[in-house]
PARO-970239 format. One record per residue (C-alpha): residue in one letter; x, y, z. Coordinates in steps of 0.1 Angstrom, whole numbers, plus 5000, padded with zeros to 4 digits. Each point is the difference from the previous one (the first is absolute). Example, Ala and Ser with C-alpha at 12.3 -4.5 7.8 and 13.67 -1.06 7.14 Angstrom:
PARO-970239
A512349555078/S501450344993/
end
This chain:
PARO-970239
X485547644943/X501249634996/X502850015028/X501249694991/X500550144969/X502050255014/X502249815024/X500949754972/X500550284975/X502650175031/X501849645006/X500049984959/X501950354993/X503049875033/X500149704982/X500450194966/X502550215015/X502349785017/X500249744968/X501150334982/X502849965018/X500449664994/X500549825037/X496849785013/X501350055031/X500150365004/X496349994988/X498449785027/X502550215027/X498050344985/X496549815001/X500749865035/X501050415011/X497850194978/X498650275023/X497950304976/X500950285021/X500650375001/X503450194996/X501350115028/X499250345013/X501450314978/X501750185027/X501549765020/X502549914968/X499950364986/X503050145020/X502249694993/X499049944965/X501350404990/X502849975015/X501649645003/X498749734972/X496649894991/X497449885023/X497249964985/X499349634976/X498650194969/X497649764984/X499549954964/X498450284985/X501650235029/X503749874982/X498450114964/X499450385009/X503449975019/X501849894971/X498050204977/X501150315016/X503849875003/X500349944964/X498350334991/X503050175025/X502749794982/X498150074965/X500350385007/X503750025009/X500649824971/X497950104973/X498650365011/X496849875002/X496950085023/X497749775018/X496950075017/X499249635025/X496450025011/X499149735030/X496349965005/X498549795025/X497450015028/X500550035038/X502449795014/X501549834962/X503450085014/X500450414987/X502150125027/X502249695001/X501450044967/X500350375006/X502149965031/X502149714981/X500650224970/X500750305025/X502349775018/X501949824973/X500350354977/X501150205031/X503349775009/X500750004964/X500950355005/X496850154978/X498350295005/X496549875009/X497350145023/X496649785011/X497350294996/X495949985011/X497450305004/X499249895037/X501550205026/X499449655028/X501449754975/X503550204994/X500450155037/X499349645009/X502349844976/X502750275012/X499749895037/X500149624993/X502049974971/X502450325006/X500249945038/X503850125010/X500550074964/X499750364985/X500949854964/X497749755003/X497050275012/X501350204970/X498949754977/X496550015005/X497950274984/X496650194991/X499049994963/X499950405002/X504049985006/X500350024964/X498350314994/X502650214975/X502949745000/X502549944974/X499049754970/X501849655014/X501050145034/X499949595015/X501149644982/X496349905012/X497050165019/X498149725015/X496350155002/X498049775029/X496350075005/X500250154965/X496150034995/X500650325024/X501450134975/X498350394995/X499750244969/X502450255017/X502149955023/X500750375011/X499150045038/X500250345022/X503249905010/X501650004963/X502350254991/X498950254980/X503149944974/X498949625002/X496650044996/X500550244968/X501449674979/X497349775020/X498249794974/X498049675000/X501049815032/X500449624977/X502150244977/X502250115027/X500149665018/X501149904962/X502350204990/X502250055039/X501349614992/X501449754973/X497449775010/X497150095017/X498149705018/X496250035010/X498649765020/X496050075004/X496749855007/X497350164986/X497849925023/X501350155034/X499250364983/X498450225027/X499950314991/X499050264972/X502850104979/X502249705008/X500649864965/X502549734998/X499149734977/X501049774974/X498850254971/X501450315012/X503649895006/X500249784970/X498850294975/X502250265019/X502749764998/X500149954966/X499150384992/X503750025014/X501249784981/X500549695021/X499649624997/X496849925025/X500749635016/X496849855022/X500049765026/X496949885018/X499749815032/X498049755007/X501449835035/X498550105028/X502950065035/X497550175021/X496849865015/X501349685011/X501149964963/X496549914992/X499550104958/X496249915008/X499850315025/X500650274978/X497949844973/X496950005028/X501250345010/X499550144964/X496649774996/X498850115032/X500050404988/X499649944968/X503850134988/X501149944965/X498749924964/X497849714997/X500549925038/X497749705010/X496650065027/X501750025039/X500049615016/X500749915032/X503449945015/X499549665007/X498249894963/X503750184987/X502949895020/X501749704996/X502749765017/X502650224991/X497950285023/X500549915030/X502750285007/X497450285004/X497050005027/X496650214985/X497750095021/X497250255012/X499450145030/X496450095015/X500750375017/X503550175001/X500749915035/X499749634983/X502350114974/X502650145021/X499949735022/X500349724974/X503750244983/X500749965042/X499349645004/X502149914963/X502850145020/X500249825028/X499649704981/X502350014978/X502250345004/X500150264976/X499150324995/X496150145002/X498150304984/X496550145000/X500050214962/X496650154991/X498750244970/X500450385003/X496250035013/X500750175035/X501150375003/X504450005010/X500150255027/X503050175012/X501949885037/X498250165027/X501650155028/X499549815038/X501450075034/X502049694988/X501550164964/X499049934970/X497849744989/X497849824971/X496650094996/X497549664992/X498650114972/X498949654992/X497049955014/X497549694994/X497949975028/X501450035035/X503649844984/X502350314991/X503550004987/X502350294988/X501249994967/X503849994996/X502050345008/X501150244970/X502750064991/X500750375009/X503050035030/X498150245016/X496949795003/X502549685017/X498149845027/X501949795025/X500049665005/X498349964957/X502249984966/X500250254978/X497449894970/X502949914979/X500849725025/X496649895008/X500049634981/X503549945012/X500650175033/X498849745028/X498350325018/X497450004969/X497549785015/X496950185019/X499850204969/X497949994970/X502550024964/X498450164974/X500949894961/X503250304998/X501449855033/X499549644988/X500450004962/X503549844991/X500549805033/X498949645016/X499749885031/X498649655013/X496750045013/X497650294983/X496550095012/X498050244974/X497150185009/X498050074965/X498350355010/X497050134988/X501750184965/X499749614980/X497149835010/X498149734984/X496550024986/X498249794977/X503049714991/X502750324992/X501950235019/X499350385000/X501850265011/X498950295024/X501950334989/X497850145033/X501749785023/X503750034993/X502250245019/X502950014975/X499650344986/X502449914972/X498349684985/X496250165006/X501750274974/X499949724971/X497249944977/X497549725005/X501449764981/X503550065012/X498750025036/X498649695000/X503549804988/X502050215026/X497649885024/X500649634990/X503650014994/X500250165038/X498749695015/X501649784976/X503350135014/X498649965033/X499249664997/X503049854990/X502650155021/X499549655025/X502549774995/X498749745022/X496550085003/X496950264995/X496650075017/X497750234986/X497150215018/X497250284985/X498650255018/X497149934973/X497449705010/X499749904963/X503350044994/X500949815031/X497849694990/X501949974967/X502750055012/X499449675024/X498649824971/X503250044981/X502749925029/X498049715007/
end
């Protein structure tokens, strides 16, 4: 990569910009100040963007699925009509911001809007920040089986976050036998509960089998229904110190999407406007803990070890001292716990409950796995790859034999192998500011070195 190239083409598009808007001046101000740099962290802003006015600077295609989705409100009240908005973009594109914005903005209109995911951490989490003091707000935020049996056009809009977690059915043990008699498709219900439905997705975070959300399957189910399909697709890049050239080696270096190019190392990739995220490797995990450690003290922040479900995830144990975390994780004589789980009978003192793991200050000294990270960011990430994707031969294969997530080793081969990829895709870009990576697998480990070098 030519990276003058690249810093000319950077100074070229301010320049463009700012003569847009006619004033010389105000172009060599925004050249002198131009900073590429992340947005600022979802929750801090999340409370105060719901409730008082908006906080968050939505960028240019961020304001197109915002307006998109405004119009198609206006459009409906007017006219009768039904829109289905569907936002796609990859980790860290800016998802969540326009959810909360559009959740923000619709709610103080006096709308009947609800922010709905299918993870149990993201919405408790998004209750506690966001909702804090607030039962209203907290009311706002729900799971995509809510809608199981409701009333055609029960909300003005259903903003559908993490919508690739979308599931065939979305009857649980917990639904009411009444509901779950008129239970359908879950997209058909998530459809049909609002005027406008919005899904914002990413195809490639999907972990496990029978999660289904994608482009194809809402856009046909919308328009089975009857509705206008709109499509917005992100392309800037908020996490990962706002470094576009990340996620591109991210998807090169596991070979992730159609006609993706061979992996190349971090430092053959990144350019001037790259410098906002730190790659590295680290030789052993106590390296790699160290180095999330030493990132902190730097610069501040918040660090977090995050590996792949290869370990066994044991229940608390009981000590002279209460309960307490068993280290499951275990490579070599290092040995770490994984986070907690989520059951109140399984709390252990002193450790968040999984749901709060990424967020919860308490979280470090515990290994997240992809259901406790998936859907948050943090500054400083250390990944261990396990011993389920390893690399043989210039490709990556996975090891069915070697994962302990009994759901994903259900899956088929081919299907196993993607869930396996898009789990440490999702690992690897939840760093804002920086990522290390480690394998428990010597071959794996060497290419791994090779590419963060």
């Amino acid at each position: 990569m030519d990276d003058k190239a690249d810093l000319r083409q950077a100074f070229n598009a301010v320049l463009d910009k700012a003569a847009e808007r006619g004033s010389n001046l105000a172009a060599g101000d925004e050249l002198l100040g131009f900073e590429h740099r992340p947005t600022k962290p979802l929750l801090a802003l999340a409370a105060a963007e719901i409730r008082d006015r908006e906080q968050f600077v939505l960028l240019d295609e961020q304001k197109v699925a915002y307006e998109l989705v405004m119009q198609a409100v206006e459009r409906s009240r007017a006219a009768q009509t039904r829109t289905v908005v569907i936002v796609e973009g990859g980790p860290g594109s800016g998802k969540s911001v326009i959810a909360l914005s559009l959740l923000g903005d619709l709610a103080r209109r006096g709308l009947a809007v609800h922010h709905a995911t299918g993870s149990k951490s993201f919405t408790q989490t998004m209750r506690k920040y966001a909702g804090r003091g607030s039962t209203r707000v907290q009311g706002l935020f729900k799971y995509f089986n809510t809608y199981v049996g409701c009333q055609p056009r029960e909300l003005d809009v259903l903003i559908c976050d993490e919508a690739h977690r979308i599931r065939e059915k979305g009857v649980t043990q917990y639904t009411k036998k009444e509901q779950r008699d008129r239970a359908g498709r879950q997209i058909n219900e998530l459809i049909n509960v609002a005027t406008v439905p919005v899904f914002l997705l990413d195809e490639n975070q999907i972990v496990r089998p029978g999660e289904m959300g994608s482009l194809r399957e809402i856009s046909a189910a919308a328009e089975a229904l009857g509705c206008k399909v709109e499509v917005v697709r992100l392309h800037d890049q908020l996490r990962c110190g706002g470094s576009v050239s990340y996620d591109t080696w991210v998807a090169r270096l596991l070979g992730l999407g159609q006609n993706v190019e061979p992996p190349v190392p971090w430092s053959k990739l990144a350019g001037p406007l790259d410098e906002g995220i730190t790659v590295s490797s680290a030789a052993t995990p106590q390296a790699l803990e160290s180095w999330v450690l030493h990132q902190k003290e730097l610069h501040g922040g918040v660090p977090r070890l995050a590996a792949g479900f290869c370990w066994p995830w044991s229940d608390p144990v009981m000590t002279p001292d209460g309960r307490a975390l068993v280290d499951d994780v275990r490579i070599g004589g290092w040995q770490r716990p994984w986070n907690a789980k989520s059951e109140r009978n399984k709390a252990v003192a002193g450790v968040p409950e999984s749901n709060y793991w990424a967020t919860d200050e308490r979280g470090f000294g515990q290994v997240g796995c992809i259901y406790t990270a998936q859907g948050f960011e943090y500054d400083w990430s250390g990944v261990i790859f396990g011993s389920d994707l390893v690399r043989r031969d210039g490709m990556w294969i996975p090891q069915r034999q070697n994962s302990e997530d009994s759901a994903v080793k259900r899956a088929d081969e081919l299907h196993f192998g993607a869930l396996i990829k898009n789990t440490y895709k999702v690992l690897l870009t939840r760093g804002m500011r920086g990522t290390a990576v480690y394998s428990t697998d010597p071959e794996t480990q060497a290419f791994l070195e090779e590419m963060t070098g």
